[in-house]
PDB file of N, CA, C and O in Angstrom:
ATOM      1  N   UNK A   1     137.869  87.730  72.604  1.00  0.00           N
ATOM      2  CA  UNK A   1     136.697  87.464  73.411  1.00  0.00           C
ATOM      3  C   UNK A   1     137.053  87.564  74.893  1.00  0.00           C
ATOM      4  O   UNK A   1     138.195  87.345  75.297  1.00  0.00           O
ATOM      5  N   UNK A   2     135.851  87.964  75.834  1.00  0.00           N
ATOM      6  CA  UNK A   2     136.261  88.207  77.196  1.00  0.00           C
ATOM      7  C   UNK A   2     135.086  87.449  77.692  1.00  0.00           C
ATOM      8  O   UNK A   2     133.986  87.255  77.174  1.00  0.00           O
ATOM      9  N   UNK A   3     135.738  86.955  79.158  1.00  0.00           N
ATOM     10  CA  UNK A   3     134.389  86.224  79.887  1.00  0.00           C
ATOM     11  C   UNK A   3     134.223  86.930  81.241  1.00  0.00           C
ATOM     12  O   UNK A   3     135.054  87.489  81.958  1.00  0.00           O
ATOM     13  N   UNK A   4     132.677  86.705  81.400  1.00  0.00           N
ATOM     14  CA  UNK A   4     132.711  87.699  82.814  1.00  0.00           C
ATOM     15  C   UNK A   4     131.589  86.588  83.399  1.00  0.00           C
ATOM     16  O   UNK A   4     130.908  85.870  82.668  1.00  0.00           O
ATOM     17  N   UNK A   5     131.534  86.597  84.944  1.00  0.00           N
ATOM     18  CA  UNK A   5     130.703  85.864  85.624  1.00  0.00           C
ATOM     19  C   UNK A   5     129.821  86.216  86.873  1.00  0.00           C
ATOM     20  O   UNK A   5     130.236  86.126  88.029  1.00  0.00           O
ATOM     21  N   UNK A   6     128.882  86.520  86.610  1.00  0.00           N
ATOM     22  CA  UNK A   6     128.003  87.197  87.743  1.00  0.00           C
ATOM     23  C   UNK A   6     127.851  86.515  89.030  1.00  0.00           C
ATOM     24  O   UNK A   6     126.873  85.768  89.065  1.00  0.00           O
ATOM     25  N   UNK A   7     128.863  86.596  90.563  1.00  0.00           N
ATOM     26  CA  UNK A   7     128.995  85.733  90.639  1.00  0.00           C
ATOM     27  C   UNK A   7     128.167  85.619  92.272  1.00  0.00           C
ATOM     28  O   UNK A   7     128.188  84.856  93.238  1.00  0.00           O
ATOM     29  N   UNK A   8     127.408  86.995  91.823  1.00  0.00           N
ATOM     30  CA  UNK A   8     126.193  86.866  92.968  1.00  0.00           C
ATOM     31  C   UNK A   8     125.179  86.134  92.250  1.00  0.00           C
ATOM     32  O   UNK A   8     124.002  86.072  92.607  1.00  0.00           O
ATOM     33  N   UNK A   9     125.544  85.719  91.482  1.00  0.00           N
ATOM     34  CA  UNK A   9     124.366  83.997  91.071  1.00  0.00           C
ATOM     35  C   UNK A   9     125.098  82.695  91.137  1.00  0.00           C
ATOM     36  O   UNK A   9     124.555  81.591  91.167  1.00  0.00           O
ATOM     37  N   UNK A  10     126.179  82.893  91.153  1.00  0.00           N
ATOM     38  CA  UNK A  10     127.014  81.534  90.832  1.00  0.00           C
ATOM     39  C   UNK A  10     126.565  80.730  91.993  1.00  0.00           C
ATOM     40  O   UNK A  10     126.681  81.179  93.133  1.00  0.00           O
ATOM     41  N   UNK A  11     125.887  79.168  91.678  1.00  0.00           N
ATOM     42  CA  UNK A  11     125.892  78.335  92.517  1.00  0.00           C
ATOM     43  C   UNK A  11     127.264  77.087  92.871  1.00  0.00           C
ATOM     44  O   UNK A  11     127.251  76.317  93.831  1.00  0.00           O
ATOM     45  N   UNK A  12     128.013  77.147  92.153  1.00  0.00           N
ATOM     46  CA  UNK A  12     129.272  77.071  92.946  1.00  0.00           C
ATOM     47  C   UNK A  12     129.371  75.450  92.366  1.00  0.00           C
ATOM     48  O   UNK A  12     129.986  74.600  93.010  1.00  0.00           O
ATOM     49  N   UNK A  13     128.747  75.168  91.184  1.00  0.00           N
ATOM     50  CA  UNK A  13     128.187  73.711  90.572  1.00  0.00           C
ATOM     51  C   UNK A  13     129.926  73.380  90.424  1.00  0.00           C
ATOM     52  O   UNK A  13     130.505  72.705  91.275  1.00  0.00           O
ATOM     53  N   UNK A  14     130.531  73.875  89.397  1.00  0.00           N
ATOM     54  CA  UNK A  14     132.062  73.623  89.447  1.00  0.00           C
ATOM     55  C   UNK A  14     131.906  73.107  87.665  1.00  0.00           C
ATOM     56  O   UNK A  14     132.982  72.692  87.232  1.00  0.00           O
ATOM     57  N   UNK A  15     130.926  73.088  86.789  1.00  0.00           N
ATOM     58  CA  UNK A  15     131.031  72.782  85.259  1.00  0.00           C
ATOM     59  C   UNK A  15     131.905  73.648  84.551  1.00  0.00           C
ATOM     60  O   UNK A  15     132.740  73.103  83.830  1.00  0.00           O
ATOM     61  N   UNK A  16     131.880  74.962  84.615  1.00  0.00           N
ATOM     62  CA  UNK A  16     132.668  76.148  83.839  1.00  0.00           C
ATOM     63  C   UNK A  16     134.150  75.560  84.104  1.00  0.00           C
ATOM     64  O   UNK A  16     134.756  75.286  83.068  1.00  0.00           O
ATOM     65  N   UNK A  17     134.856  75.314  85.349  1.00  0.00           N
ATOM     66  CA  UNK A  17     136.121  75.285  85.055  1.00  0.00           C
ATOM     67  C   UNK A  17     136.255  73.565  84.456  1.00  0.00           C
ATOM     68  O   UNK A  17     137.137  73.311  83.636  1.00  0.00           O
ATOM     69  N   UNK A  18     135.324  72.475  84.938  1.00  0.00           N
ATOM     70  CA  UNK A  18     135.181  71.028  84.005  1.00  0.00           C
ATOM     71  C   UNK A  18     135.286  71.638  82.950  1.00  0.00           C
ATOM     72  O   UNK A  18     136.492  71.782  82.750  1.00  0.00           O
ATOM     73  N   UNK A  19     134.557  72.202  81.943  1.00  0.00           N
ATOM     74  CA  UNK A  19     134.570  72.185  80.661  1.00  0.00           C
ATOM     75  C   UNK A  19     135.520  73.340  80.039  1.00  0.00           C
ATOM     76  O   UNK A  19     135.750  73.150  78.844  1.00  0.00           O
ATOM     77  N   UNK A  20     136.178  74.603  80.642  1.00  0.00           N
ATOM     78  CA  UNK A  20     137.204  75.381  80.650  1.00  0.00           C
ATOM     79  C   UNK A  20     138.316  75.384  81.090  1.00  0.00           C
ATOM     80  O   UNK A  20     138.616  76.528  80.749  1.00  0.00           O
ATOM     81  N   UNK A  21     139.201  75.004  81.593  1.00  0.00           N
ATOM     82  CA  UNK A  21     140.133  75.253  82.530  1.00  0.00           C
ATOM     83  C   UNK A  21     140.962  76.456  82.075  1.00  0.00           C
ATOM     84  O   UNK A  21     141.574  77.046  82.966  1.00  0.00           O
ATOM     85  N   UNK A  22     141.042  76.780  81.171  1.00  0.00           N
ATOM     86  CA  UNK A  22     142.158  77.781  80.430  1.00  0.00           C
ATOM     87  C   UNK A  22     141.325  78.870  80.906  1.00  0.00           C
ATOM     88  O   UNK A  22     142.057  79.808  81.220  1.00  0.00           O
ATOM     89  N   UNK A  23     140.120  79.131  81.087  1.00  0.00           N
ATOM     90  CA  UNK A  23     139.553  80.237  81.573  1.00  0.00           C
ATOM     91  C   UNK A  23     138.891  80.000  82.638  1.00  0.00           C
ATOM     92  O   UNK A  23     139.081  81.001  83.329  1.00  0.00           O
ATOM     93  N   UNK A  24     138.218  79.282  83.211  1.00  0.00           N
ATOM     94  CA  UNK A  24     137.147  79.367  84.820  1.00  0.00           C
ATOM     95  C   UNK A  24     138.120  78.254  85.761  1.00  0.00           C
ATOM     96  O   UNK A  24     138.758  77.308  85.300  1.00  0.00           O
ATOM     97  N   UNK A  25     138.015  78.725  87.401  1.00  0.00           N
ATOM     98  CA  UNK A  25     138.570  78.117  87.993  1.00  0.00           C
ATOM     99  C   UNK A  25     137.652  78.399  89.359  1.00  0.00           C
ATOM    100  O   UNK A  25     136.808  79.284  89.502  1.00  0.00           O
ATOM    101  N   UNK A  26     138.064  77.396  90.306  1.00  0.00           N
ATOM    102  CA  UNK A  26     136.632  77.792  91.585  1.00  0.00           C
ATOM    103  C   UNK A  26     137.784  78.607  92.358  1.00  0.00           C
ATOM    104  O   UNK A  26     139.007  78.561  92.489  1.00  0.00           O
ATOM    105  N   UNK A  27     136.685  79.383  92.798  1.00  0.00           N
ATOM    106  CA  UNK A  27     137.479  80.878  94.213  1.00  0.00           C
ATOM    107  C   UNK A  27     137.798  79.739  95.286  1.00  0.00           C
ATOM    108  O   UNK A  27     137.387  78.585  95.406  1.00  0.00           O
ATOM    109  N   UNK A  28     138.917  80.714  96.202  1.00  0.00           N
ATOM    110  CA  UNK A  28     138.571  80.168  97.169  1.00  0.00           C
ATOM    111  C   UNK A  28     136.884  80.187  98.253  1.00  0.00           C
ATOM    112  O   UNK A  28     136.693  79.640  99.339  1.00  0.00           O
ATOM    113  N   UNK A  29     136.299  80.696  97.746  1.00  0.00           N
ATOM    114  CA  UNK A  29     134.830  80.641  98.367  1.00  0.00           C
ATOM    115  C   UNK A  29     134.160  79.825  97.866  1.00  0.00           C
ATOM    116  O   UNK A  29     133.151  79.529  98.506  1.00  0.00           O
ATOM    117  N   UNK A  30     134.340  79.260  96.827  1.00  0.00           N
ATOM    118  CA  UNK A  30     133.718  78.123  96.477  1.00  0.00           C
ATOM    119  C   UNK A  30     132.631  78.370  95.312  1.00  0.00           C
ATOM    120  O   UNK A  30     131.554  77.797  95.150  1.00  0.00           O
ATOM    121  N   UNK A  31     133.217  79.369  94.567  1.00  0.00           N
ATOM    122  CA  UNK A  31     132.244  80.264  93.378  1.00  0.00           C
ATOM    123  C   UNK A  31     133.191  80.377  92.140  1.00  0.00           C
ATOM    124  O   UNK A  31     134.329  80.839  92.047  1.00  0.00           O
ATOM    125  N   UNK A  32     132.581  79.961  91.467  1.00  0.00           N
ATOM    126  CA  UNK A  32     133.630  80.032  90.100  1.00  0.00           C
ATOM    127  C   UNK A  32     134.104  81.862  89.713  1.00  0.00           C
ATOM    128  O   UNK A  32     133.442  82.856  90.014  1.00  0.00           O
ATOM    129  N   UNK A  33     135.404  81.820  88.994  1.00  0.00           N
ATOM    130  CA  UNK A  33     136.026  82.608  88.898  1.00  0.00           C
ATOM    131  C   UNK A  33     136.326  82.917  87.083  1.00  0.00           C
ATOM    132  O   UNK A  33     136.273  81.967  86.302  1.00  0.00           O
ATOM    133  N   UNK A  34     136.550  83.958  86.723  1.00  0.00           N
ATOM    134  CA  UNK A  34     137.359  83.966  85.296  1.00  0.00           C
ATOM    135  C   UNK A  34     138.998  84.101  85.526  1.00  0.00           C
ATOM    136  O   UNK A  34     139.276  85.253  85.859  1.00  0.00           O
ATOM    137  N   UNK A  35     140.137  83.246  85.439  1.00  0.00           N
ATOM    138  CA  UNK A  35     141.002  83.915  85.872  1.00  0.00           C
ATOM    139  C   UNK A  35     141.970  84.248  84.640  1.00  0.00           C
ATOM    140  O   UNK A  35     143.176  84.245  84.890  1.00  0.00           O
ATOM    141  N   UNK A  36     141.553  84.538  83.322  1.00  0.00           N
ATOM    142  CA  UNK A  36     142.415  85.139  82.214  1.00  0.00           C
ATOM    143  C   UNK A  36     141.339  86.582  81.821  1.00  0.00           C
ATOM    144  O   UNK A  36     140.168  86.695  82.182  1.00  0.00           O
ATOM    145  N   UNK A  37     141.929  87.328  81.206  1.00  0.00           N
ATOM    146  CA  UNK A  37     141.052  88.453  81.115  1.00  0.00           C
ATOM    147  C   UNK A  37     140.847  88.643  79.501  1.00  0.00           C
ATOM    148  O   UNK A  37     139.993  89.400  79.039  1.00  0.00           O
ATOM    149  N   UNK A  38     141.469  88.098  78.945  1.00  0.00           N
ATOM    150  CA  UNK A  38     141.015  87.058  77.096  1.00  0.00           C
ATOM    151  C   UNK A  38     141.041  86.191  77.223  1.00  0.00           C
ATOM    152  O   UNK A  38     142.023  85.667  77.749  1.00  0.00           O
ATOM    153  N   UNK A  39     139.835  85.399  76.766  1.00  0.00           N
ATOM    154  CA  UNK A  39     139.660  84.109  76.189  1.00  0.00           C
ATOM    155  C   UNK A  39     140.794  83.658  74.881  1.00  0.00           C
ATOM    156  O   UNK A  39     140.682  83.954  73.692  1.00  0.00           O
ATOM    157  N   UNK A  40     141.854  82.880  75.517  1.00  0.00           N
ATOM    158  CA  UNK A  40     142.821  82.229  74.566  1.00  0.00           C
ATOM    159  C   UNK A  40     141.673  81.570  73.059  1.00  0.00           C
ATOM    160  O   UNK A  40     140.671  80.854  73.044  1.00  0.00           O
ATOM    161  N   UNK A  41     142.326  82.134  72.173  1.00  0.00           N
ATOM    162  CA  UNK A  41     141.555  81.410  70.816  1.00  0.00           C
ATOM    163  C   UNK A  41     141.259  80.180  70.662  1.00  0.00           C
ATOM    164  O   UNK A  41     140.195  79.686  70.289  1.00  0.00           O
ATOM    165  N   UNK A  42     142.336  79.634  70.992  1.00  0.00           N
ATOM    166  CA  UNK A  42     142.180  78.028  71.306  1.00  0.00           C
ATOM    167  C   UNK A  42     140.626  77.658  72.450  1.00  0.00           C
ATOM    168  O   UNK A  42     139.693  77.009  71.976  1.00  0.00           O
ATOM    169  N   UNK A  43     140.584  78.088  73.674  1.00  0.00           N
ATOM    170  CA  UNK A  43     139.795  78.184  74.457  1.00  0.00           C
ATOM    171  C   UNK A  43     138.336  78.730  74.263  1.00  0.00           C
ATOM    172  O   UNK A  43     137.540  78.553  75.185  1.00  0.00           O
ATOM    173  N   UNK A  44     137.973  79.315  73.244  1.00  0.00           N
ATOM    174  CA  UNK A  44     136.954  80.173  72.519  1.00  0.00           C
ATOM    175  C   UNK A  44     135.769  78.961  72.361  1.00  0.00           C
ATOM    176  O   UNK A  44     134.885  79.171  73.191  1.00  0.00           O
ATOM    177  N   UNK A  45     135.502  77.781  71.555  1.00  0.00           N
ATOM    178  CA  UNK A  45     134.659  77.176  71.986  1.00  0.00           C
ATOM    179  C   UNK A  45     134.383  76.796  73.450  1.00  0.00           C
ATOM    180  O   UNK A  45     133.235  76.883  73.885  1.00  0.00           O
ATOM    181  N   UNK A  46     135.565  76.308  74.351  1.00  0.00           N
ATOM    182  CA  UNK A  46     134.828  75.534  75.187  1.00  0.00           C
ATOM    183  C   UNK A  46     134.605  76.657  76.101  1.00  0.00           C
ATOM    184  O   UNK A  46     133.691  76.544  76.918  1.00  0.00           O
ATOM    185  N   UNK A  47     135.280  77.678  76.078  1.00  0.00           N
ATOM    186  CA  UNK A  47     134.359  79.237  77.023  1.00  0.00           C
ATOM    187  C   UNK A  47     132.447  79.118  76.456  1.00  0.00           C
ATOM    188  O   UNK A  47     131.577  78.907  77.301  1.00  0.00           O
ATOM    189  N   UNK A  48     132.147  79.273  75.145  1.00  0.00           N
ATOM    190  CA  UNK A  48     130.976  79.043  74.969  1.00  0.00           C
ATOM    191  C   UNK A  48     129.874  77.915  75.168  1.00  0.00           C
ATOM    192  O   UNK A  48     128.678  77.805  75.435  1.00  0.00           O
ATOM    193  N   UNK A  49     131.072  77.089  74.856  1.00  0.00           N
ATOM    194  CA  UNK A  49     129.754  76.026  75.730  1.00  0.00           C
ATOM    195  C   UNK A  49     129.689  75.872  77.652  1.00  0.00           C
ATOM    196  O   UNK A  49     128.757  75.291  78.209  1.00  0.00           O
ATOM    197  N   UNK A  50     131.021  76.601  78.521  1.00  0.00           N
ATOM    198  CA  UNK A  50     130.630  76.572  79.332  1.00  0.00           C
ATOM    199  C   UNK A  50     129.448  77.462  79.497  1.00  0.00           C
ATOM    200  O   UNK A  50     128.498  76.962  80.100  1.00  0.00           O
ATOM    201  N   UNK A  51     129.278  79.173  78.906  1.00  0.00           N
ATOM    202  CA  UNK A  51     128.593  79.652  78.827  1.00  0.00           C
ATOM    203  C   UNK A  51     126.132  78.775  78.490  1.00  0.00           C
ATOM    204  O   UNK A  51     125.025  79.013  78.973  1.00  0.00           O
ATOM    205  N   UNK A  52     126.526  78.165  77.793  1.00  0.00           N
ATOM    206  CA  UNK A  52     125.687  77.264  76.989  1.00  0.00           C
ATOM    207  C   UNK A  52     125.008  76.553  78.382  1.00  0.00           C
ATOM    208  O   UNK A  52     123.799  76.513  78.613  1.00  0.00           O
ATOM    209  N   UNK A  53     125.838  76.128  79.052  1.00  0.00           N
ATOM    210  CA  UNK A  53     125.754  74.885  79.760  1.00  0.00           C
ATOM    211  C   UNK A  53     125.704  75.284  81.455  1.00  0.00           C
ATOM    212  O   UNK A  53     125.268  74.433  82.230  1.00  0.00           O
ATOM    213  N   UNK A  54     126.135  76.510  81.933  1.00  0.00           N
ATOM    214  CA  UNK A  54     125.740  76.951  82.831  1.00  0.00           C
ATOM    215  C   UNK A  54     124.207  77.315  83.490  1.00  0.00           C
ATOM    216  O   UNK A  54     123.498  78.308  83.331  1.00  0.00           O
ATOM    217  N   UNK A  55     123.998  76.031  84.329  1.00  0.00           N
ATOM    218  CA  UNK A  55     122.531  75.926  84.958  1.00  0.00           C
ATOM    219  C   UNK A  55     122.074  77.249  85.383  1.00  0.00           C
ATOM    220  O   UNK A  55     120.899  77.586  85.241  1.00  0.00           O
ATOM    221  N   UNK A  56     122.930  77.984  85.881  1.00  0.00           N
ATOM    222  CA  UNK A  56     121.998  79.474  86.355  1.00  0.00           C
ATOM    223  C   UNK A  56     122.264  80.630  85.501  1.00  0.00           C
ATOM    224  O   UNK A  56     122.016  81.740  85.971  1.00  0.00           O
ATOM    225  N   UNK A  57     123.007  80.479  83.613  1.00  0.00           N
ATOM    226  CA  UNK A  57     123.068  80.975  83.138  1.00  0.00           C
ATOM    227  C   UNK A  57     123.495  82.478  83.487  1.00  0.00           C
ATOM    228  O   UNK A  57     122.989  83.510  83.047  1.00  0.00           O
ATOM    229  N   UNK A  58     124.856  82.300  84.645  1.00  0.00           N
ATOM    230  CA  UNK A  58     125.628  83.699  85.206  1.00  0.00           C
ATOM    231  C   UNK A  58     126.794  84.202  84.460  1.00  0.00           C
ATOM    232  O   UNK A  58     127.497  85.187  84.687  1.00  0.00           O
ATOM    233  N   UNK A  59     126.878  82.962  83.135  1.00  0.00           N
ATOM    234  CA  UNK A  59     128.449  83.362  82.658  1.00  0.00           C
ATOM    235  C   UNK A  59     127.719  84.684  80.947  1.00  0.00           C
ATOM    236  O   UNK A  59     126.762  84.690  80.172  1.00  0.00           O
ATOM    237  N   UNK A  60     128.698  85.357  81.162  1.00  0.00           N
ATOM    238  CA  UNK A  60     128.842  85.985  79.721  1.00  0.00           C
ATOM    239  C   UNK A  60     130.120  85.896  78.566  1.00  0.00           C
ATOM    240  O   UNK A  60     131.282  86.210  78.823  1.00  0.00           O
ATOM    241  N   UNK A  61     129.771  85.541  77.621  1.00  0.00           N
ATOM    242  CA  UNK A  61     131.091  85.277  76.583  1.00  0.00           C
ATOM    243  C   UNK A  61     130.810  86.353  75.523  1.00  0.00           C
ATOM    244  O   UNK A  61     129.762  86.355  74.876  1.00  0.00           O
ATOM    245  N   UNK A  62     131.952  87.429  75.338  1.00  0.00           N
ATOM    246  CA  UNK A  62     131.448  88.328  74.048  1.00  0.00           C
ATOM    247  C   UNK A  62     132.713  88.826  73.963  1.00  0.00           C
ATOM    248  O   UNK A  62     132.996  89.645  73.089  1.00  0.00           O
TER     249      UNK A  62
END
């Protein structure tokens, strides 16, 4: 699985890397980031519920 984040929507809330850390982390601009380019297996639910749970619905998990 791969995650991607549109991040000319990202409001910069900071939940994706709360509920991910193995995959989302904030930029230095203050916009969340993907910084693995596979979702570790282990990491595979909580990539989807950050996905789930993202207020401006910018993340993709597939």
């Amino acid at each position: 699985m791969n995650a991607f984040i549109d991040r000319s929507g990202c409001i910069g809330c900071g939940l994706c890397p709360t509920l991910c850390p193995a995959v989302f982390a904030m930029g230095e601009d203050g916009l969340a980031e993907v910084i693995v380019p596979e979702i570790p297996g282990t990491a595979e639910s909580a990539a989807l519920e950050a996905q789930q749970n993202c207020p401006v619905m910018v993340i993709s998990v597939n």
